[in-house]
Structures are given as structure tokens and as C-alpha cells.
C-alpha positions as CSV (number, residue, x, y, z in Angstrom):
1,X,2.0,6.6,-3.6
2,X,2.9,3.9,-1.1
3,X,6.6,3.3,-1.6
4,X,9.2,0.4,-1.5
5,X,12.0,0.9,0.8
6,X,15.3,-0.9,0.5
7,X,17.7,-1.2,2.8
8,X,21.5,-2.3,2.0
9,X,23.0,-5.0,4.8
10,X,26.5,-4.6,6.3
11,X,28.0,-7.4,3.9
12,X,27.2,-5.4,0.8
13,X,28.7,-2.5,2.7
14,X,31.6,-2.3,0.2
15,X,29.9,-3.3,-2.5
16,X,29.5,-1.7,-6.1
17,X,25.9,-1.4,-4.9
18,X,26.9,0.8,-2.3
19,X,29.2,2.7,-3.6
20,X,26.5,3.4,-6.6
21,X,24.6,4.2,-3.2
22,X,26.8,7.3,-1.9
23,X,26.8,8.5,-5.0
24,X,23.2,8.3,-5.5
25,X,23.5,10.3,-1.5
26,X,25.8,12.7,-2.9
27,X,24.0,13.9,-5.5
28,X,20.4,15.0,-4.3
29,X,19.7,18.2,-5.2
30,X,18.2,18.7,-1.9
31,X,19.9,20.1,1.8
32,X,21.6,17.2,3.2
33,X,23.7,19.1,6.2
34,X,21.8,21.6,8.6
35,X,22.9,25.0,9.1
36,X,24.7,25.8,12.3
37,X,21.8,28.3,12.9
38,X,19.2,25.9,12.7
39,X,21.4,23.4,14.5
40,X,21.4,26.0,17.2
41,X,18.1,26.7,17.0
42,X,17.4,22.9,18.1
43,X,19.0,22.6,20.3
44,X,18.0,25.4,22.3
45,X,14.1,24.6,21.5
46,X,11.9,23.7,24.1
47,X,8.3,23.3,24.3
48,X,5.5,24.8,26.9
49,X,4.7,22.5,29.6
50,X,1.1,20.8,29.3
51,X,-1.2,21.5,32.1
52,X,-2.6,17.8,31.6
53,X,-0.4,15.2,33.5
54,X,-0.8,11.8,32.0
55,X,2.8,10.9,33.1
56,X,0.7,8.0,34.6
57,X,-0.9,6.3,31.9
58,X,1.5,3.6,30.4
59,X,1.5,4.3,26.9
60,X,4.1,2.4,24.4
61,X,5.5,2.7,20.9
62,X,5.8,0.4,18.3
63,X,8.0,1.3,15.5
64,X,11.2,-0.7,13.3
65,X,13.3,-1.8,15.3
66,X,16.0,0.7,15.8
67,X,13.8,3.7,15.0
68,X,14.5,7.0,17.4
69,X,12.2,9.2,15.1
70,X,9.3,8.1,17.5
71,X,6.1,10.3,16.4
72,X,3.6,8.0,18.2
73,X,2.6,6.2,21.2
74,X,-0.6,4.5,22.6
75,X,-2.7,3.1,25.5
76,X,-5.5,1.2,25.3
77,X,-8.2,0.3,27.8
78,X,-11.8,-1.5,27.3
79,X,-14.4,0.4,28.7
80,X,-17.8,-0.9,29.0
81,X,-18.5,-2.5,25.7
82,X,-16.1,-0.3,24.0
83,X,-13.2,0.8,24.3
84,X,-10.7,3.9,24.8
85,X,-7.7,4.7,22.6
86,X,-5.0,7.4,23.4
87,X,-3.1,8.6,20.1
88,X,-0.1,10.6,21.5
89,X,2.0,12.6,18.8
90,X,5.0,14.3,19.4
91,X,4.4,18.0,20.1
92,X,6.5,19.4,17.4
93,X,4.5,22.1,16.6
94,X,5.7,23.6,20.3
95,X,9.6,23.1,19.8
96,X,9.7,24.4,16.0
97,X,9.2,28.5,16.0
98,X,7.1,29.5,12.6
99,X,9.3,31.9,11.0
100,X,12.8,30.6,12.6
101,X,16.4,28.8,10.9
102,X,14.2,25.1,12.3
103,X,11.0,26.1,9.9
104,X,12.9,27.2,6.8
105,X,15.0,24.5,6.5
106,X,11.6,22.1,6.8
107,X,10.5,23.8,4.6
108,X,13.0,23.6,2.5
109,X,13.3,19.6,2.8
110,X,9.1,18.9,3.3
111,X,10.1,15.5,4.6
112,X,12.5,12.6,5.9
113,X,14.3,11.7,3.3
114,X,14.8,7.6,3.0
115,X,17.7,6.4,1.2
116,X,18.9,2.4,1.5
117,X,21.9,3.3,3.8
118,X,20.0,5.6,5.7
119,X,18.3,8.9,6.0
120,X,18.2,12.5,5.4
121,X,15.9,13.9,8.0
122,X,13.4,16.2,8.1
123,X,14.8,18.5,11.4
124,X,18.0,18.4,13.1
125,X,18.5,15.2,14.6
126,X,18.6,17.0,18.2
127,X,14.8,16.7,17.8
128,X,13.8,14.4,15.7
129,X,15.6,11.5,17.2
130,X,16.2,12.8,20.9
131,X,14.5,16.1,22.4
132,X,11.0,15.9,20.5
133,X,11.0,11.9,20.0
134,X,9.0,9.6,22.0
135,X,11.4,7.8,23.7
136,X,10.8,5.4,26.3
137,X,11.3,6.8,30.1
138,X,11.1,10.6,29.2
139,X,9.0,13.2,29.8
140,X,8.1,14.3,26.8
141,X,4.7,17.1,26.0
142,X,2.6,15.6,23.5
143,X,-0.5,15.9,21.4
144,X,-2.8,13.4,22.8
145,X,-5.9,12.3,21.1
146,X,-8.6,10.4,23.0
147,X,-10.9,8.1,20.9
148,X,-14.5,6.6,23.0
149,X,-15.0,3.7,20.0
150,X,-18.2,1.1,20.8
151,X,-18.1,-2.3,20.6
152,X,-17.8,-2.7,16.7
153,X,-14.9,-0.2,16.4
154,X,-16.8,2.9,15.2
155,X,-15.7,6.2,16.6
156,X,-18.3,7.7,18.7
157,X,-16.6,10.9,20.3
158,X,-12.7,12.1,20.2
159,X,-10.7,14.9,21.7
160,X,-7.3,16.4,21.3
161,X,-5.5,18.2,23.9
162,X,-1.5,18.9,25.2
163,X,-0.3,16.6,27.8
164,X,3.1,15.7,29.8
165,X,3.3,12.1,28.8
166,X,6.1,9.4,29.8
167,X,6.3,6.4,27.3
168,X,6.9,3.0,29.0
169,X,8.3,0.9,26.3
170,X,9.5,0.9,22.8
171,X,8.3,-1.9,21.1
172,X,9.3,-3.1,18.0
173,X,6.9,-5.1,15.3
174,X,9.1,-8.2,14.9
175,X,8.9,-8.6,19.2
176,X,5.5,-7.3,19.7
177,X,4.7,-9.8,17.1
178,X,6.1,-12.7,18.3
179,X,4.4,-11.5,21.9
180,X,1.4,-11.6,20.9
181,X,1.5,-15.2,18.9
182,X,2.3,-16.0,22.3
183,X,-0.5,-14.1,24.1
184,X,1.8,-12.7,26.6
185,X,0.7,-9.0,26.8
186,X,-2.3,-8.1,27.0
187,X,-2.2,-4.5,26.1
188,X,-1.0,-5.7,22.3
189,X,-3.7,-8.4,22.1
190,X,-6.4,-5.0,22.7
191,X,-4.4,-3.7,19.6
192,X,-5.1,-7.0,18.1
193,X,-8.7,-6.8,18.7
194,X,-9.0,-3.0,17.9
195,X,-7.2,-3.1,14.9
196,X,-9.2,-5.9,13.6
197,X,-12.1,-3.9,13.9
198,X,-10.8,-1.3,12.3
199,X,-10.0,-3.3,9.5
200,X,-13.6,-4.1,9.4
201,X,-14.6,-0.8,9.3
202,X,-12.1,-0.1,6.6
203,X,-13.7,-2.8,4.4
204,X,-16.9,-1.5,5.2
205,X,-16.2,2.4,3.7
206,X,-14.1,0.8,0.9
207,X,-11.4,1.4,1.9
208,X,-8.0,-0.5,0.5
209,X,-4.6,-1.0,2.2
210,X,-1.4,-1.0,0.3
211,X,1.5,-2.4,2.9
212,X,4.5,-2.8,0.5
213,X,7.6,-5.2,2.1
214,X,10.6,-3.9,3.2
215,X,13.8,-4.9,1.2
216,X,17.0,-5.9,2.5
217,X,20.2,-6.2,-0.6
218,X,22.8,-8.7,0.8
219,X,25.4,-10.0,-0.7
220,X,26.8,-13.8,-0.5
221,X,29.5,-15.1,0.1
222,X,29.5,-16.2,-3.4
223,X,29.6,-12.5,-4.6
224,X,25.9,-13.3,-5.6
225,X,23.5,-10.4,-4.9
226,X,20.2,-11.4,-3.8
227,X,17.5,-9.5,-1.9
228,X,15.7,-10.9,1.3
229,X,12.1,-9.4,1.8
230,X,10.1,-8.8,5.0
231,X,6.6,-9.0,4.7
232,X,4.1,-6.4,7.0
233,X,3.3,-8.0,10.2
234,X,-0.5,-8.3,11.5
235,X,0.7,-6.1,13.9
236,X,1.9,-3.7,11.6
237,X,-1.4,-3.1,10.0
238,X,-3.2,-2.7,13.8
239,X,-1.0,0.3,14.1
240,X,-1.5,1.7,10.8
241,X,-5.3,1.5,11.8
242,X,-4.6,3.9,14.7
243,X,-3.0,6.5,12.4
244,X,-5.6,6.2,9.7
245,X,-8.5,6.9,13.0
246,X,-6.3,9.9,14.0
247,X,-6.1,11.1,10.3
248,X,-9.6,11.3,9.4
249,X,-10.6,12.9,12.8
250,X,-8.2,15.5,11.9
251,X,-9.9,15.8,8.8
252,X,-13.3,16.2,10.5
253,X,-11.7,19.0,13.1
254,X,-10.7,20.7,9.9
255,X,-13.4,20.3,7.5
256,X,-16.1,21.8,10.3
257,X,-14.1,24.7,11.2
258,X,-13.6,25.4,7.7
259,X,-9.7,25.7,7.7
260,X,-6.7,23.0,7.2
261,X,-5.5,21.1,4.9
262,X,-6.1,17.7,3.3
263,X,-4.4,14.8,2.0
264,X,-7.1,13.7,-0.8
265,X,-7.1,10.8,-3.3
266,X,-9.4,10.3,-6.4
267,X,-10.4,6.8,-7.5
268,X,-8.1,5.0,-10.4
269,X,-9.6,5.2,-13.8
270,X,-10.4,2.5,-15.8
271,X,-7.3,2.4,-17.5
272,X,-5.7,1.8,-14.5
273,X,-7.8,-0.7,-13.2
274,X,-7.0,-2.8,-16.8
275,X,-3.5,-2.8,-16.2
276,X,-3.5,-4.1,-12.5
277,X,-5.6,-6.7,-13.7
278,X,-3.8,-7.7,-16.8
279,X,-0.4,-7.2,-14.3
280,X,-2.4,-9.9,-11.9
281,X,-3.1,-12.1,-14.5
282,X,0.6,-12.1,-15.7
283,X,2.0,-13.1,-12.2
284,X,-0.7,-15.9,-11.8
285,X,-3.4,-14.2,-9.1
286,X,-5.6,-12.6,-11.4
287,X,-8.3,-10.3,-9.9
288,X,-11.3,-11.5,-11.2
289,X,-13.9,-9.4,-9.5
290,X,-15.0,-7.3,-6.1
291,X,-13.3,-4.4,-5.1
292,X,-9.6,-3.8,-5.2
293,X,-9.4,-3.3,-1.6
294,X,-11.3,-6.8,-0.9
295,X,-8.7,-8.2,-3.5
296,X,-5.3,-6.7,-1.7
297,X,-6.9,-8.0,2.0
298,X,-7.5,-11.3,0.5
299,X,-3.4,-12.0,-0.5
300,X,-1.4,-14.6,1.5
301,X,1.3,-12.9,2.7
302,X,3.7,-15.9,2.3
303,X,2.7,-16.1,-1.2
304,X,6.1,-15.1,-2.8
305,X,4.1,-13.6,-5.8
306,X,2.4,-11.5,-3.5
307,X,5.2,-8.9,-3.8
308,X,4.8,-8.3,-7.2
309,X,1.0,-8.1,-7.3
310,X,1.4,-5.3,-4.5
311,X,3.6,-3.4,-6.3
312,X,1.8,-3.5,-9.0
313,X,-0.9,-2.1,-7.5
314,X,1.0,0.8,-5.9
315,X,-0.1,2.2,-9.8
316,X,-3.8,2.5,-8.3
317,X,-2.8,4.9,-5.6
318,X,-1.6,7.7,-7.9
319,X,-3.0,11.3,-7.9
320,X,-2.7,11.7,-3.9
321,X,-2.2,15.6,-3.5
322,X,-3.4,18.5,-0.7
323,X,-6.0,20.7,-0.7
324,X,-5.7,23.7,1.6
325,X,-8.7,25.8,2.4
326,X,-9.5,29.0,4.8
327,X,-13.1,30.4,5.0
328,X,-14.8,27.8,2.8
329,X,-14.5,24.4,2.2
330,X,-12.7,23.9,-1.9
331,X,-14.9,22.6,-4.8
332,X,-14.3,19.2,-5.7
333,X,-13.9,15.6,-3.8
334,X,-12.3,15.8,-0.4
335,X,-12.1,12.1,-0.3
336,X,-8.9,9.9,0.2
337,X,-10.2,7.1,-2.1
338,X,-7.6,4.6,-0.9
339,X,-9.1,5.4,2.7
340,X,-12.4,5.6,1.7
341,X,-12.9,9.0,3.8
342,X,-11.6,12.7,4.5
343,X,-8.2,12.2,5.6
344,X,-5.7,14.6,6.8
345,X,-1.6,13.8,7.8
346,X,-1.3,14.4,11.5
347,X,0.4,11.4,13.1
348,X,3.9,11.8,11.5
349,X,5.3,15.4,12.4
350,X,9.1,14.3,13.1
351,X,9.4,13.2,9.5
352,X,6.4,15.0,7.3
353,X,6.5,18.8,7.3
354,X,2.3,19.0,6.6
355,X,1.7,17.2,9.7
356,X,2.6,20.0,12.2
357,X,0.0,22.2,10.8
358,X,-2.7,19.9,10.6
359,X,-1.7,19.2,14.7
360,X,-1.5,23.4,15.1
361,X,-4.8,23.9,13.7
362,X,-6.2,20.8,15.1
363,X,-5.4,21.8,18.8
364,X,-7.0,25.2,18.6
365,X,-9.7,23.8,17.0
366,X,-10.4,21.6,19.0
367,X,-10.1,24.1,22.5
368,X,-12.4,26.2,20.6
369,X,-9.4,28.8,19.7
370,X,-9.5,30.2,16.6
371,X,-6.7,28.4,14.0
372,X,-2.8,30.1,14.6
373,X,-2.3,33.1,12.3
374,X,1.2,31.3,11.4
375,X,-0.5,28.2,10.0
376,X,-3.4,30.3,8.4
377,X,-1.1,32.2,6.4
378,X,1.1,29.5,4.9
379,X,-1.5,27.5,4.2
380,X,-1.4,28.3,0.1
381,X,2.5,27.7,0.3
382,X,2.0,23.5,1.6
383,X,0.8,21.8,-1.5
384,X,3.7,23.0,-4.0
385,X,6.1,22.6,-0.4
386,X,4.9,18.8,-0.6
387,X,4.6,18.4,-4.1
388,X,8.2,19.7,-4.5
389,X,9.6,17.0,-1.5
390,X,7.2,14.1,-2.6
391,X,8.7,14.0,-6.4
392,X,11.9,14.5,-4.9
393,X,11.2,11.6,-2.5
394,X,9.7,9.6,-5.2
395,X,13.1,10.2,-7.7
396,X,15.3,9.0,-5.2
397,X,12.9,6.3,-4.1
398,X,12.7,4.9,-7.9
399,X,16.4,5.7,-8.8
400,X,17.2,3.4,-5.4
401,X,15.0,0.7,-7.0
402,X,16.6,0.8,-10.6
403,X,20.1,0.3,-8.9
404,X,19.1,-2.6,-6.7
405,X,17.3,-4.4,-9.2
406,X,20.7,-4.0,-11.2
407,X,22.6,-5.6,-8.8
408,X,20.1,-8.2,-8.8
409,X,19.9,-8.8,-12.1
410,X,24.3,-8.5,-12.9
411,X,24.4,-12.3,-12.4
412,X,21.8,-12.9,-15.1
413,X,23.9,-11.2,-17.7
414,X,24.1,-13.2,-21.0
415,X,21.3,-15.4,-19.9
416,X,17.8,-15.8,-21.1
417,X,14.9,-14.7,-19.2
418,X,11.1,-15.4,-19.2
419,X,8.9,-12.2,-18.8
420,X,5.5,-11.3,-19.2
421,X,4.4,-8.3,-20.4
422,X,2.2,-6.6,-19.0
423,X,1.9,-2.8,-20.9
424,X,2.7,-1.7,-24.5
425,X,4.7,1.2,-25.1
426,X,5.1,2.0,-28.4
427,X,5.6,-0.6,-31.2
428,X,8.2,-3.0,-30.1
429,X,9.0,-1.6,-26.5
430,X,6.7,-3.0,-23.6
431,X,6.9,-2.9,-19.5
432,X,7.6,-6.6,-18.5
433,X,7.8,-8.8,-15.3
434,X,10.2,-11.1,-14.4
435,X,9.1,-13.4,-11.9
436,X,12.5,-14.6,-10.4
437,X,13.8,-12.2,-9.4
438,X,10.7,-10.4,-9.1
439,X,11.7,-7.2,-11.1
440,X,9.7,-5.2,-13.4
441,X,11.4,-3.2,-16.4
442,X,11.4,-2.4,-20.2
443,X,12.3,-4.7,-22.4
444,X,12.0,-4.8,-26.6
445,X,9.6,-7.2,-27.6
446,X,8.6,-9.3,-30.8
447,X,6.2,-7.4,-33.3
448,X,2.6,-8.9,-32.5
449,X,3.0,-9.1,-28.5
450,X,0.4,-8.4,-26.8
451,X,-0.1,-7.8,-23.1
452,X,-0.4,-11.1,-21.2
453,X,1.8,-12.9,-23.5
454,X,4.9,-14.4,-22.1
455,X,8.5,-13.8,-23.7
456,X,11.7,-14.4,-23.8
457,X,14.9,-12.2,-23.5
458,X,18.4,-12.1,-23.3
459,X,19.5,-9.6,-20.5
460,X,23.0,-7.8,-22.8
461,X,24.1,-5.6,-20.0
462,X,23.9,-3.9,-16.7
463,X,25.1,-0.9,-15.3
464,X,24.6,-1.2,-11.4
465,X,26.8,2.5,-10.6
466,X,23.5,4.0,-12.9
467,X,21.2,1.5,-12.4
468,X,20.4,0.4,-16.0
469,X,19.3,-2.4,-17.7
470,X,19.5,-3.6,-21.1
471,X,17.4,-6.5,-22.9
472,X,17.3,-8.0,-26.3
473,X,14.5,-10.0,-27.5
């Protein structure tokens, strides 16, 4: 499930937020520290040098600003009608050696951990955020796909091969942004144009984007906490097309040769289609009809309700798991219902542990070598791996969110508050919305509510160090 992500700004530093923060850090039951082993392992790691030379080709990043994690860079050209698209991914499949201290202990984590004051990563930073990373002006090897797309966006042919690649420029979304509102580069306005496409061709499978906002929890000079929200840029969602391209031609690799692994999806129920609605309804942009996807792509970003409506729809994109399979395709769907396609992870292998095998088995694939024996034989072990780091991700994620919307809420305490509810639970207990500041929570409620109906509570208590809340109706 898409995720919010909150980040804490240097004036709540020493805030009971963040210290409720560290201790939140402090105690994950996951590895935190690396090993000295694995430590030494990374930073003695080096991967084969590609044959292919594209040290030419000026390809760029586009990440946060700040990131050094850099999985992915790009170059785009028009050709003919069409156009070409270059998909590097860092080659970390050649620095990590199946069976060594590096593999266990990403095994052992499955993914970057992201906490508001920072992160836990998936490998020793010595990779991740120097030797493996796609920084600008290094020579770094690389897994490169090569996408021939016609005029309307559609993929017409795709390859993936190892290459020597040198990244020009790291770009970040709120500069590449403001570059191309000013039509200054003409490299991003091609992203522009391809991602729009895309887009199109998203709409077009059914396809439905969830781009939640990042958060930012300052805190006045008044003591006040408040929380300052940055919606996705345009640009942002260009770039995720790119990924979701490389992701389902992965799939397709995998799904002909009859080995990988797969990030699949079913479609929400109808029970969870009533609740988005009645949740829409409560905030004011009701979904009336059409497909959810049409409904999320039609939202004004600047719409400060908008937040709320897409996090209540991060309930629709529930049931996402992997499906392995060596020999013969599984029984079942092997759709990604939010994508509206097959869909495998392969564009994030820094920070997602799945994501290196997909780009193992990929690259033999697609050289016409048979899939590594390493990758074939862990296979089995990857969903429970995931599973395991995506509830532990999802915990932290959630007990993150119930501690900042405790510090938002602390100045609110004794007051009344207007909510709507938007889900029974039991017989006087319901899940509510508060509309300023836009928190969601449970709250007792009068006998007779029902959902839809607006009422009114008196917020008793809060406990920001455990991130609790406590209402009276």
C-alpha cells in the first residue's frame, strides 16, 4: 500500500515529537547497525566491468532533493515519430555476492527503512549511497533498459543489457520542476511529453495512481505544532511512468521464460469501494461514478481536501503481495490491478531487496542465458522475506503517523471538534475525519450515527511520546 511519509524539520528537532521519534528508532525490532563483516564486505565489493560503453550518453537523475540512494537515471531522444528511452538501474545485483555477510543482512531487513528523522537502509551505506549509487560524474556499471515507444507512447520493442554508464546531473523534482515551467531544458520537457503519454496509456488499461504528499512536522515559534504538506509534482508522476514501463517489461521477460517473481494486486471489493465513497462524500468530493483511477487523476492538487481523499483511498490498494514461480506460470491473477498489468519490482534495488532478483533474472533472460541458480533457488524464500519487511515497514510507517497526528492534535485538547464519520465499528465506536487538521482516528459516537453524519467531540487527552488519542462525544 502506498504510504505517507513524514519528515520532522530541524525546529522540532528537540521537540517531544522527536524525542517520541528516537524512541520510536530505538525500538524496532529489526537490525539497525550493520555487522563489521558485512561492513567489510561493502566495502571491498566491486562489480564486473560492462563490455557496453555508454559513458557517452548524458543520462540524469531525478530524485528528492538530497537523495544519494540514486537507483535510476535516464536519457531520452525522439526518434522518428517515436521515441527512445534508456532506463539505467544501478547494478547491484554485481556488487552484492548471493550467499555473503551483504545478502544476509538484506535479507534480514528486505528493505530501506523510512522513519521521519531519517532512515535505516537496506545495505551498508558504502553502497547504497556511494559505491553502487548513481551519482552524477562517476562511472558507475549499470542495468540499462532500452525502450523503442511510437508516437502514442506504446512500447513496441525493449532490451536490457550491462553497461559503463556516467550520470551527468542530479536533478531534483522541485528544480526540474520549476525548469520546465520555464521551458529551459529540453531533455525534461521530452519527459514531459513521454510521461504524458504514458499517463494516457495508463488511463487506457485502467490503470490508477496513488501519489500520497510528503509531510513535513514543524514547530512555531508559538510552540504550536502544525504540519506543512508537499503535493507530487507533474514531474514526479513523468518519472514514476518510467518505472511502472520498466516494471511491467520485467514482468513480461519473466512471465515468458517461465521464472521470476511478481508484485500482483487484486481489485478492491465492494466493500471497499463503499467506504472510499462514503469517506469522499464526508470530505465534500464525493465520487459519483467512473473508475477510481479516472476519479484520483481528476483531483486538483491545490485542493487542500485533496489530501484526505487520497489517503483514503490508500484503503483500495490493499492485498499487493508476490508471486514467485519456476517451471510454470502460478494459478490465479498475475495482474497488478492498481497498474492495470503484470508488474514486477525492478527499478528500486538500493532500497527493495526483491528488486535485485527480478534485475538477475531479467539480464539472463534477456541474453538468452538461462536464469542464475542463486536467484532460482531462493525464489520460495522472497514473498514471506517481503511480507516480513513490508508489515514491519507498514508498523513503523502507521506508528510514525499516530505520533504526528498527536502532536498535531495536543493544542486542540479540551476543545470541541467536528468530525464525520465515515465507518462503524462496533456499537458506539466509529473511524472519523477531522477536516482541520486533516486527521483521521477513532472516536466514540452517539447511539444512532450513521456513516456520513457529522459529529461533535471533545478531544480529553493526548499522549504524543505513544501517539494516542482520546475523544469523548
Amino acid at each position: 500500500m502506498p504510504q505517507r511519509r513524514s519528515h520532522v524539520s530541524p525546529s522540532a528537532a528537540q521537540s517531544e515529537l522527536a524525542e517520541a521519534l528516537t524512541a520510536l528508532r530505538e525500538g524496532i525490532e529489526a537490525p539497525v547497525e550493520f555487522p563489521p563483516e558485512a561492513v567489510a564486505e561493502a566495502e571491498a565489493a566491486s562489480a564486473p566491468t560492462p563490455a557496453l560503453d555508454l559513458r557517452d550518453v548524458p543520462f540524469a537523475t531525478l530524485d528528492p532533493l538530497g537523495s544519494k540512494d540514486l537507483d535510476q537515471a535516464f536519457h531520452l531522444e525522439r526518434v522518428g515519430s517515436g521515441y527512445q528511452v534508456r532506463y539505467a538501474i544501478a547494478d547491484v545485483p554485481g556488487f552484492v555476492t548471493p550467499g555473503g555477510a551483504v545478502d544476509a543482512q538484506a535479507r534480514l531487513r528486505g528493505q530501506t527503512l523510512y522513519l521521519a528523522d531519517g532512515n535505516i537502509p537496506l545495505h551498508p551505506r558504502v553502497l547504497s549511497e556511494d559505491r553502487a549509487s548513481l551519482l552524477p560524474d562517476a562511472e558507475r556499471p549499470a542495468l540499462v533498459w532500452t525502450f523503442t515507444l511510437d508516437a502514442e507512447g506504446s512500447k513496441t520493442d525493449f532490451r536490457l543489457e550491462r553497461a559503463l554508464i556516467r550520470s551527468r546531473a542530479q536533478l531534483d523534482y522541485v528544480s526540474a520542476q520549476a525548469s520546465v515551467d520555464r521551458g529551459e531544458d529540453d531533455h525534461l520537457a521530452l519527459l514531459q511529453e513521454i510521461g504524458e503519454l504514458r499517463r494516457a496509456q495508463e488511463a487506457e488499461r485502467g490503470g490508477a495512481s496513488l501519489n500520497l504528499p510528503d509531510e513535513e512536522v514543524v514547530q512555531r515559534d508559538d510552540g504550536r505544532y502544525d504540519i506543512e504538506r508537499r503535493h507530487p509534482l507533474a514531474i514526479e508522476d513523468w518519472n514514476a511512468q518510467l518505472s511502472l514501463l520498466t516494471g511491467m517489461a520485467a514482468a513480461e521477460l519473466m512471465i515468458d521464460a517461465k521464472v521470476g517473481v511478481l508484485r500482483t494486486m487484486p481489485q478492491p471489493d465492494e466493500q471497499a469501494f463503499a467506504r472510499f465513497r462514503r469517506q469522499t462524500q464526508a470530505l465534500g468530493r464525493p465520487w459519483k461514478d467512473g473508475r477510481y483511477g479516472e476519479y484520483l487523476r481528476a483531483l486538483d492538487k491545490t485542493d487542500p481536501l485533496t489530501l484526505p481523499v487520497l489517503e483514503a483511498a490508500a484503503s483500495l490498494f490493499c492485498g499487493a503481495g508476490y508471486v514467485t514461480f519456476d517451471g510454470r506460470l502460478p494459478d490465479g491473477d498475475l495482474m497488478q490491478a492498481a497498474i492495470g498489468a503484470p508488474y514486477a519490482h525492478a527499478t528500486a534495488p538500493l532500497r527493495r531487496l526483491v528488486d535485485r532478483w527480478s534485475l538477475a533474472i531479467c539480464e539472463a533472460v534477456s541474453q538468452g542465458r538461462p536464469a542464475p541458480d542463486w536467484a532460482r533457488e531462493s525464489l520460495p524464500q522472497l514473498p514471506g522475506l517481503m511480507q516480513q519487511a513490508g508489515q514491519r515497514a507498514s508498523e513503523l510507517n502507521a506508528e510514525t503517523i499516530n505520533r504526528v497526528e498527536a502532536a498535531l492534535l495536543h493544542p486542540l485538547v479540551g476543545t470541541r471538534i467536528d468530525a464525520t464519520v465515515i465507518e462503524l465499528r462496533g456499537e458506539d465506536r466509529a473511524a472519523v475525519q477531522i477536516a482541520e487538521p486533516a486527521v483521521t482516528a477513532s472516536a466514540p459516537i452517539p447511539a444512532g450515527t450513521t456513516p456520513g453524519d457529522t459529529v461533535t467531540l471533545t478531544l480529553e487527552s493526548v499522549d504524543v511520546a505513544k501517539g494516542e488519542v482520546r475523544f469523548a462525544a
